[in-house]
Backbone as XML, in Angstrom:
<?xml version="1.0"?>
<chain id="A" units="angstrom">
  <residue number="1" name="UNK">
    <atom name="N" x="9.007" y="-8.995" z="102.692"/>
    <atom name="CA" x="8.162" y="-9.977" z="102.046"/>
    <atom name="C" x="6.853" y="-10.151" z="102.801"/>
  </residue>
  <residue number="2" name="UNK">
    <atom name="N" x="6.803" y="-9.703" z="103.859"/>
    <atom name="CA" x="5.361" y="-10.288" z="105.212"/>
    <atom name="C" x="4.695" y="-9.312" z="104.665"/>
  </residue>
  <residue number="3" name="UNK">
    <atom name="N" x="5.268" y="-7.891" z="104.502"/>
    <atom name="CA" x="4.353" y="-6.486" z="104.188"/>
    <atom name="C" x="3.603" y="-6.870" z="103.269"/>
  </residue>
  <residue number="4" name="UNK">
    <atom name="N" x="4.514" y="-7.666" z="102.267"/>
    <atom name="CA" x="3.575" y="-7.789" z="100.773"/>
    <atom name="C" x="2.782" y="-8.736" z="100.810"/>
  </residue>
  <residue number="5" name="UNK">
    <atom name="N" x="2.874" y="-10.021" z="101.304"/>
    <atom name="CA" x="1.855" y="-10.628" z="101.646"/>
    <atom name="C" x="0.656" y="-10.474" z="102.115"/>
  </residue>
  <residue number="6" name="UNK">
    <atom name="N" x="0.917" y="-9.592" z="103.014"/>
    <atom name="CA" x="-0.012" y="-9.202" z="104.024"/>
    <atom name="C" x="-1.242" y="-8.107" z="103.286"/>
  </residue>
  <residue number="7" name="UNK">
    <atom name="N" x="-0.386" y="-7.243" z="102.154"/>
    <atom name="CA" x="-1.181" y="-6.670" z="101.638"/>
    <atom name="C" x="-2.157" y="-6.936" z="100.630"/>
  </residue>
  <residue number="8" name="UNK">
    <atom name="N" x="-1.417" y="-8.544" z="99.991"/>
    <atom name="CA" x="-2.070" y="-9.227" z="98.799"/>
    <atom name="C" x="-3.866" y="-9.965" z="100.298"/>
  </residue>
  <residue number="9" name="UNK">
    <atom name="N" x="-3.406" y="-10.248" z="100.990"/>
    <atom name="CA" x="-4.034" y="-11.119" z="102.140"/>
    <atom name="C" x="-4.965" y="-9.832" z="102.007"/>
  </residue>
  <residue number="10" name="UNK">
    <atom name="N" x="-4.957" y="-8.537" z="102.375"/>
    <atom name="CA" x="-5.830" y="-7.728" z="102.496"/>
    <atom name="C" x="-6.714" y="-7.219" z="101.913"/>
  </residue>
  <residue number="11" name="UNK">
    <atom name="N" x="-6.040" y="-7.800" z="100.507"/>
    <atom name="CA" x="-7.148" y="-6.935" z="99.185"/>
    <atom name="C" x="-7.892" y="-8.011" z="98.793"/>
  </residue>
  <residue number="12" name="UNK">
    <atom name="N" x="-8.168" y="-8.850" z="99.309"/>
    <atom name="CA" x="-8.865" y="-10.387" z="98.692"/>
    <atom name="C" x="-10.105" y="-9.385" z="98.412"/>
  </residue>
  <residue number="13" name="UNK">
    <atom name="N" x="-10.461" y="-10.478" z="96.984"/>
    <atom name="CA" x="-12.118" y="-9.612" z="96.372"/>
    <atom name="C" x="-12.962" y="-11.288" z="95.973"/>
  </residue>
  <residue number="14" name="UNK">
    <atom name="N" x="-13.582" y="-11.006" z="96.097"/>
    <atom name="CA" x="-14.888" y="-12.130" z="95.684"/>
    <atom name="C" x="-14.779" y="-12.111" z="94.200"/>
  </residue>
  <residue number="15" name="UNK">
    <atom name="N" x="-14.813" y="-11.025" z="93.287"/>
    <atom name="CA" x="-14.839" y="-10.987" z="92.071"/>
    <atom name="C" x="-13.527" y="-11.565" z="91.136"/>
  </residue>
  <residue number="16" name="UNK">
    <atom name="N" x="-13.783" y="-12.864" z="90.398"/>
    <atom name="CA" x="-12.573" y="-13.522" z="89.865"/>
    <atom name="C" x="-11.716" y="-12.168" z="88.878"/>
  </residue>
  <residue number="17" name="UNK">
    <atom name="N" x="-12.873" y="-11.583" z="88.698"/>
    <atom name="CA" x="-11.889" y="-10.285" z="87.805"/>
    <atom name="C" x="-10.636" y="-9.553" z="87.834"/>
  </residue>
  <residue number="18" name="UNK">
    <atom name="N" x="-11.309" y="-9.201" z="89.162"/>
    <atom name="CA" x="-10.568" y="-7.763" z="90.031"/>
    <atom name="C" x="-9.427" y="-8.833" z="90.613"/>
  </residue>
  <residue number="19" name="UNK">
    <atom name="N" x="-9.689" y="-10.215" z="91.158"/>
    <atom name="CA" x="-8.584" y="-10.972" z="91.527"/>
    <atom name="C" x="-7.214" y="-11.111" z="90.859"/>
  </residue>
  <residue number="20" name="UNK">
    <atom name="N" x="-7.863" y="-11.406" z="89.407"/>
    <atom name="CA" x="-6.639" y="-11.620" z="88.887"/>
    <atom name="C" x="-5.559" y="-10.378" z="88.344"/>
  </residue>
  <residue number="21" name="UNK">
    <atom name="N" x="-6.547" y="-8.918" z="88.263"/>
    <atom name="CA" x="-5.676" y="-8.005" z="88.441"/>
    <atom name="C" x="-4.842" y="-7.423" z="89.518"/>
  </residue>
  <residue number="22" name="UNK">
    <atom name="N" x="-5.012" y="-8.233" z="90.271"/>
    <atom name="CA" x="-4.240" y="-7.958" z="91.794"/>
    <atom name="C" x="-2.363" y="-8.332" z="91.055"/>
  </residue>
  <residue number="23" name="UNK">
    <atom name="N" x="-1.422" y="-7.734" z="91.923"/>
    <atom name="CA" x="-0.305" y="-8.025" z="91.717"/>
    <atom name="C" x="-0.137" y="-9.306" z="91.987"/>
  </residue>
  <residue number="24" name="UNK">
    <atom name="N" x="0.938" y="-9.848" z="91.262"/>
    <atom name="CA" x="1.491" y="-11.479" z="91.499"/>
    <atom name="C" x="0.101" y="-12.269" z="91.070"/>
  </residue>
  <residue number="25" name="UNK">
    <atom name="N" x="-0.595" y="-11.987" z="90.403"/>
    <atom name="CA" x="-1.931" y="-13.184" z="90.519"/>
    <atom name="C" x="-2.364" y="-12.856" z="88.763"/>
  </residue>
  <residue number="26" name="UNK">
    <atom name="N" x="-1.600" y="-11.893" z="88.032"/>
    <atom name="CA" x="-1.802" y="-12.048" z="86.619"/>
    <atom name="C" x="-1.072" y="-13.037" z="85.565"/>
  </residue>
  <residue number="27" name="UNK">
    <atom name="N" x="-1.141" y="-14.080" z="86.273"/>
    <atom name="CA" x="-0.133" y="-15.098" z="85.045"/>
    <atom name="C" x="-1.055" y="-16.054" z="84.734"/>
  </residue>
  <residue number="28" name="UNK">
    <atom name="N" x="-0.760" y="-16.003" z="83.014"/>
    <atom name="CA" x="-1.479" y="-16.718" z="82.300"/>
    <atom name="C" x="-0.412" y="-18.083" z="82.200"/>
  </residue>
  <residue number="29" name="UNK">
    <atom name="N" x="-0.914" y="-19.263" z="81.939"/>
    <atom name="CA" x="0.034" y="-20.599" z="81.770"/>
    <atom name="C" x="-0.238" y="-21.191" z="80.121"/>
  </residue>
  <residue number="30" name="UNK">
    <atom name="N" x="0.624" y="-20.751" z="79.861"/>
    <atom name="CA" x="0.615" y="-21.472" z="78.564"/>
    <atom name="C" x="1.536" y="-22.228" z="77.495"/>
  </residue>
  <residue number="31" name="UNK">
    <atom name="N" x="1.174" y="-23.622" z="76.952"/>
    <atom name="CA" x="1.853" y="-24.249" z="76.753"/>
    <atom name="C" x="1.624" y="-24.808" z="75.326"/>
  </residue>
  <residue number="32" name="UNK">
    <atom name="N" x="3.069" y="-24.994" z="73.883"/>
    <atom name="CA" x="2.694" y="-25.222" z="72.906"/>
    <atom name="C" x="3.522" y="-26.132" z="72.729"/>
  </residue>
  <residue number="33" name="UNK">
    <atom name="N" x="3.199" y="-27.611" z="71.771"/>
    <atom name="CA" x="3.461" y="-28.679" z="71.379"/>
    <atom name="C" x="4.113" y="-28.310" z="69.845"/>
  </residue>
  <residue number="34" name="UNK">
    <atom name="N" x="5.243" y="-28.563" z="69.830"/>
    <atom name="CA" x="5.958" y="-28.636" z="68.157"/>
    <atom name="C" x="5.196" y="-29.663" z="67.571"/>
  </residue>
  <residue number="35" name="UNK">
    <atom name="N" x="5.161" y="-29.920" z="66.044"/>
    <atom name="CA" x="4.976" y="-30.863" z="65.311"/>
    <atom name="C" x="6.610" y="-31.866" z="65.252"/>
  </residue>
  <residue number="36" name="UNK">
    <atom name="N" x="6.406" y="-33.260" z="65.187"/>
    <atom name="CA" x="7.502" y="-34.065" z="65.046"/>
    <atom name="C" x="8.409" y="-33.264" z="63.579"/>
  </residue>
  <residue number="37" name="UNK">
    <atom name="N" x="9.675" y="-33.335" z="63.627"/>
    <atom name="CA" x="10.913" y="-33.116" z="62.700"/>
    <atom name="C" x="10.993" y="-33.782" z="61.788"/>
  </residue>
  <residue number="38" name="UNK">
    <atom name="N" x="11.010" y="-33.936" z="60.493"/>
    <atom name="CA" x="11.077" y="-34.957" z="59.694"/>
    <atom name="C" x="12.338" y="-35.724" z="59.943"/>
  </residue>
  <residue number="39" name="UNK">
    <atom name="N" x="13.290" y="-35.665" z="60.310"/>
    <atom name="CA" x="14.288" y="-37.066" z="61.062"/>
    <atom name="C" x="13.564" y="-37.786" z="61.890"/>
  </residue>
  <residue number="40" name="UNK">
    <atom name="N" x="12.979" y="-37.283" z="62.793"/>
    <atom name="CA" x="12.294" y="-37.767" z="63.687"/>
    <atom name="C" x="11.110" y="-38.651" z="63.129"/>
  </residue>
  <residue number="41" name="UNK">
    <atom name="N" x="10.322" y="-38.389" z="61.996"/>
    <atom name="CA" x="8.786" y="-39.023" z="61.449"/>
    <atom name="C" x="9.922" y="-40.340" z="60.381"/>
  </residue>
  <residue number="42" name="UNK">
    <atom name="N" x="11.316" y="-40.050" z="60.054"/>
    <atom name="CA" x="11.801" y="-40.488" z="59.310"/>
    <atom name="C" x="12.565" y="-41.713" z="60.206"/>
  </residue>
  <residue number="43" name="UNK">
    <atom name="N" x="12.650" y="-41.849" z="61.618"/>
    <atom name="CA" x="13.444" y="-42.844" z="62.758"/>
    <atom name="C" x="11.943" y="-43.078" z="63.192"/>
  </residue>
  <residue number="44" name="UNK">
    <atom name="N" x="11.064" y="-43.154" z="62.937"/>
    <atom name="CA" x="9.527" y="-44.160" z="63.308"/>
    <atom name="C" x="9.323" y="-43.157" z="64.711"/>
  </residue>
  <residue number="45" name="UNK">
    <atom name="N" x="9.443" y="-42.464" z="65.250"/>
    <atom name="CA" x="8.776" y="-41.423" z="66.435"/>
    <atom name="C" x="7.334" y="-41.272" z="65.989"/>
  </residue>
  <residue number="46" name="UNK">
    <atom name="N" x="6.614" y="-41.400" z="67.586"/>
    <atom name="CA" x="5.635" y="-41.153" z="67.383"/>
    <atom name="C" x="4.917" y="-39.534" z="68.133"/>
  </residue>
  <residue number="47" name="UNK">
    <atom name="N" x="4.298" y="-38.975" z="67.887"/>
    <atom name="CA" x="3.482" y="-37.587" z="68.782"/>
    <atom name="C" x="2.957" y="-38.521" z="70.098"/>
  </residue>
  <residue number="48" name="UNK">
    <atom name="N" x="3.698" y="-37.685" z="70.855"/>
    <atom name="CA" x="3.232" y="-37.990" z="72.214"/>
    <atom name="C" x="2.251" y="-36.650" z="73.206"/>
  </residue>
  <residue number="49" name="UNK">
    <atom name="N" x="1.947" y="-35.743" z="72.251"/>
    <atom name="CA" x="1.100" y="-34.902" z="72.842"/>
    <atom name="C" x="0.048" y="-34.436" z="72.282"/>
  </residue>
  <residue number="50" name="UNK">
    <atom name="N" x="-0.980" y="-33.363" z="72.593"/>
    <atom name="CA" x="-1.903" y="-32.961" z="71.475"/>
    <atom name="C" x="-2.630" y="-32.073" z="72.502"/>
  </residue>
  <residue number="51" name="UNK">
    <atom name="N" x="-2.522" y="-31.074" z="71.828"/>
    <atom name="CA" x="-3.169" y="-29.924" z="72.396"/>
    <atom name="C" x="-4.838" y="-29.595" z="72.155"/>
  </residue>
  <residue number="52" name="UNK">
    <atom name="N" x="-5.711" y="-30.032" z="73.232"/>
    <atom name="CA" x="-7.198" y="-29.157" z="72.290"/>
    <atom name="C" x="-7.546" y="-28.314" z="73.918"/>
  </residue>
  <residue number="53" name="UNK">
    <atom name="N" x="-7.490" y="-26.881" z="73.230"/>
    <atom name="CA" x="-7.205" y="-25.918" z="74.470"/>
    <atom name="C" x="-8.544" y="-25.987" z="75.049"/>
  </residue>
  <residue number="54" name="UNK">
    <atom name="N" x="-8.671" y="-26.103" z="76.533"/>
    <atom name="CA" x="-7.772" y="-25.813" z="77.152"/>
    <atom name="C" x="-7.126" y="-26.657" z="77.738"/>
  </residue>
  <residue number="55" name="UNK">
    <atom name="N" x="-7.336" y="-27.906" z="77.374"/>
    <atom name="CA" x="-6.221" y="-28.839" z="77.560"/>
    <atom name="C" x="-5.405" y="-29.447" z="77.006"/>
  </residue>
  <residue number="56" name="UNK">
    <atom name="N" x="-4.113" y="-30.002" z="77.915"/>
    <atom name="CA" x="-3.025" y="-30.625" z="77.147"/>
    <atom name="C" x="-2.637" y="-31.805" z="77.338"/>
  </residue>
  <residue number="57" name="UNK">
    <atom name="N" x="-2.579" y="-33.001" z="76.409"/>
    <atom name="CA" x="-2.617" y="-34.596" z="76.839"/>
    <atom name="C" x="-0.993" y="-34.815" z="76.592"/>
  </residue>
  <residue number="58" name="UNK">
    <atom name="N" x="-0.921" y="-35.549" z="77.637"/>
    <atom name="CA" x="0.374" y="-36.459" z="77.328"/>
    <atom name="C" x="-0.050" y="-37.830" z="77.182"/>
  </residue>
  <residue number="59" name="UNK">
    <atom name="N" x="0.779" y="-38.748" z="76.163"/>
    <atom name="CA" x="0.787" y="-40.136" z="76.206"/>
    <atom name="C" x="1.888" y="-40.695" z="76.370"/>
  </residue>
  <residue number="60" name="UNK">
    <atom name="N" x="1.797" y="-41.919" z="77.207"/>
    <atom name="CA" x="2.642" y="-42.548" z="76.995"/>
    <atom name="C" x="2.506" y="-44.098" z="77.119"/>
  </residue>
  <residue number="61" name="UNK">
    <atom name="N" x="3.411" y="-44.588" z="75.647"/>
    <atom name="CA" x="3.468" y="-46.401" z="75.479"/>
    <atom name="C" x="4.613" y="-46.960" z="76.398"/>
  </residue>
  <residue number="62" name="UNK">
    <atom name="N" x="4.175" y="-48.227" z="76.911"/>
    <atom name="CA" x="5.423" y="-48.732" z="77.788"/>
    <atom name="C" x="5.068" y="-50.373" z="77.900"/>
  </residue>
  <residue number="63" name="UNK">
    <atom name="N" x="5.996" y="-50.610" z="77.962"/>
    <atom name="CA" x="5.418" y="-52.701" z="78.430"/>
    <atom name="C" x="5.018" y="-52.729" z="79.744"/>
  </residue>
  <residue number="64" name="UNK">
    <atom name="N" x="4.033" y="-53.393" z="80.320"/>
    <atom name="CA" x="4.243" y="-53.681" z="81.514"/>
    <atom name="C" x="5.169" y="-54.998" z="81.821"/>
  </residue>
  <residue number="65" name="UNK">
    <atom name="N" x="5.260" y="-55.771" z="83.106"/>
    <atom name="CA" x="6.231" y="-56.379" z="83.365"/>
    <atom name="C" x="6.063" y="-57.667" z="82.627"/>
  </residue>
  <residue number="66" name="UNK">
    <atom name="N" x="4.660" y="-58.196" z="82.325"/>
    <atom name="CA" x="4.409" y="-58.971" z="81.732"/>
    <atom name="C" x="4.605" y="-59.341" z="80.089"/>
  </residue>
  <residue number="67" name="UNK">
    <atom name="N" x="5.161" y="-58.219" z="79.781"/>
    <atom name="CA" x="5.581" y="-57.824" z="78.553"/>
    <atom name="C" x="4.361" y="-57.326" z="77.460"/>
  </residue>
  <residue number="68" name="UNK">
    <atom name="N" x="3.336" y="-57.088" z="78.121"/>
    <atom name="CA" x="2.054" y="-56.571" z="77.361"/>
    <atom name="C" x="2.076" y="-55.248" z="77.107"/>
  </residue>
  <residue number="69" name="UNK">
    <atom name="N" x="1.628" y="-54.388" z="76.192"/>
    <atom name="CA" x="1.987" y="-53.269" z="76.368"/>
    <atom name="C" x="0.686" y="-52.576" z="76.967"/>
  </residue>
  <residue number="70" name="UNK">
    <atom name="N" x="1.189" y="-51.435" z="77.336"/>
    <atom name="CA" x="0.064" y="-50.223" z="78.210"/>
    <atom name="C" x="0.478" y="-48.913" z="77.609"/>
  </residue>
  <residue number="71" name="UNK">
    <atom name="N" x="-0.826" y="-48.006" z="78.197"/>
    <atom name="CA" x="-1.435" y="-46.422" z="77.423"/>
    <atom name="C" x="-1.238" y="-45.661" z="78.964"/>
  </residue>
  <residue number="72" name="UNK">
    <atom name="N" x="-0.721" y="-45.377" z="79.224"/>
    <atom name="CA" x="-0.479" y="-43.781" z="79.899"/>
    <atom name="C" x="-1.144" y="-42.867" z="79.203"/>
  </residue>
  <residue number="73" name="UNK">
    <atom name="N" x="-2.170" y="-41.687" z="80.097"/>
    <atom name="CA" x="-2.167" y="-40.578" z="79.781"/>
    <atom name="C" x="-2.361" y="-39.960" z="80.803"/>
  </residue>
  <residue number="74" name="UNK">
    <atom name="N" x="-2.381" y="-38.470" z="80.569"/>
    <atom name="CA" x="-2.055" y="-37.322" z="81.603"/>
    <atom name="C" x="-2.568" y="-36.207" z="80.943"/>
  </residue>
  <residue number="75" name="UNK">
    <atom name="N" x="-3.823" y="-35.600" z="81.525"/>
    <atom name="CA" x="-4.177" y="-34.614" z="80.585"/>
    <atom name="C" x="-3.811" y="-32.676" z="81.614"/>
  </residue>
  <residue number="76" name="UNK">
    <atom name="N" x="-3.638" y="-31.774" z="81.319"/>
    <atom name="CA" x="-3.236" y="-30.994" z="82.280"/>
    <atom name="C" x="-3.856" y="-29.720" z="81.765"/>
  </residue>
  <residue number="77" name="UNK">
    <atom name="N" x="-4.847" y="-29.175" z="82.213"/>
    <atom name="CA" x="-5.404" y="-27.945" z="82.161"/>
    <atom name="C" x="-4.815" y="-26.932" z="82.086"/>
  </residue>
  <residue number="78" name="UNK">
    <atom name="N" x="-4.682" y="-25.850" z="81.194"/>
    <atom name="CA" x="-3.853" y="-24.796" z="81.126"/>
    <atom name="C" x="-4.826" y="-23.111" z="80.706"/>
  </residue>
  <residue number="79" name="UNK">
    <atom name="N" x="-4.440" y="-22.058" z="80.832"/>
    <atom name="CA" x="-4.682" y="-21.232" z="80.041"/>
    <atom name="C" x="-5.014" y="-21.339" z="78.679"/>
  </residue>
  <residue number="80" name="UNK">
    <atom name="N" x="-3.781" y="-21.661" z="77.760"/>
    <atom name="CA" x="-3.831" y="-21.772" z="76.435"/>
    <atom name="C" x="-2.994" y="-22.923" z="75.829"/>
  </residue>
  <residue number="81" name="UNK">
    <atom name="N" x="-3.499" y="-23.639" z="75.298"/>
    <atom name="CA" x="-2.720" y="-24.867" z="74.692"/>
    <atom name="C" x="-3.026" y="-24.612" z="73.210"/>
  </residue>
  <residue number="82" name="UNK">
    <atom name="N" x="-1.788" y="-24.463" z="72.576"/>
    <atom name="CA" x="-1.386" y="-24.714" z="71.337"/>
    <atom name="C" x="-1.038" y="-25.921" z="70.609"/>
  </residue>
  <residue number="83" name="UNK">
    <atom name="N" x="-0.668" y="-26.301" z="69.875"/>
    <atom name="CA" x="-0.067" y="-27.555" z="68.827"/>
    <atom name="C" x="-0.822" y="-28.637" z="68.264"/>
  </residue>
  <residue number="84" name="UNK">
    <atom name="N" x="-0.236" y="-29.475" z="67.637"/>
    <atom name="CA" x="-1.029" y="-30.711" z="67.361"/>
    <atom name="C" x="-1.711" y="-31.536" z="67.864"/>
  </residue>
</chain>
């Protein structure tokens, strides 16, 4: 495992190109959101995600302690984001 390291360590390039054709360094991340199930749109669920590539939002509703409610979100950069 040190050999291979050592050899990825050796070929470093300035050029984002040639980088990502290096071994171990070609992975794309990508992530797709289903549309809700009609049981699901039919038990009041709501979409808690939404894809506009290249990013991907999460939401989320919750009470705080005060019993007010609050908006969570979380948005997460990807390769390719698919869905609604």
């Amino acid at each position: 495992m040190g050999a291979y390291i050592n050899k990825l360590e050796a070929a470093k390039v300035e050029d984002d190109n040639e980088a990502k054709m290096l071994e171990g360094r070609d992975i794309a991340v990508v992530i797709r959101a289903r549309p809700l199930l009609q049981h699901e749109l039919d038990q009041g669920h709501i979409d808690v995600t939404h894809a506009q590539n290249p990013d991907f939002h999460f939401f989320e509703n919750k009470m705080d302690f005060k019993g007010s409610p609050s908006f969570n979100s979380e948005i997460n950069k990807v390769d390719h984001a698919f869905g609604p």
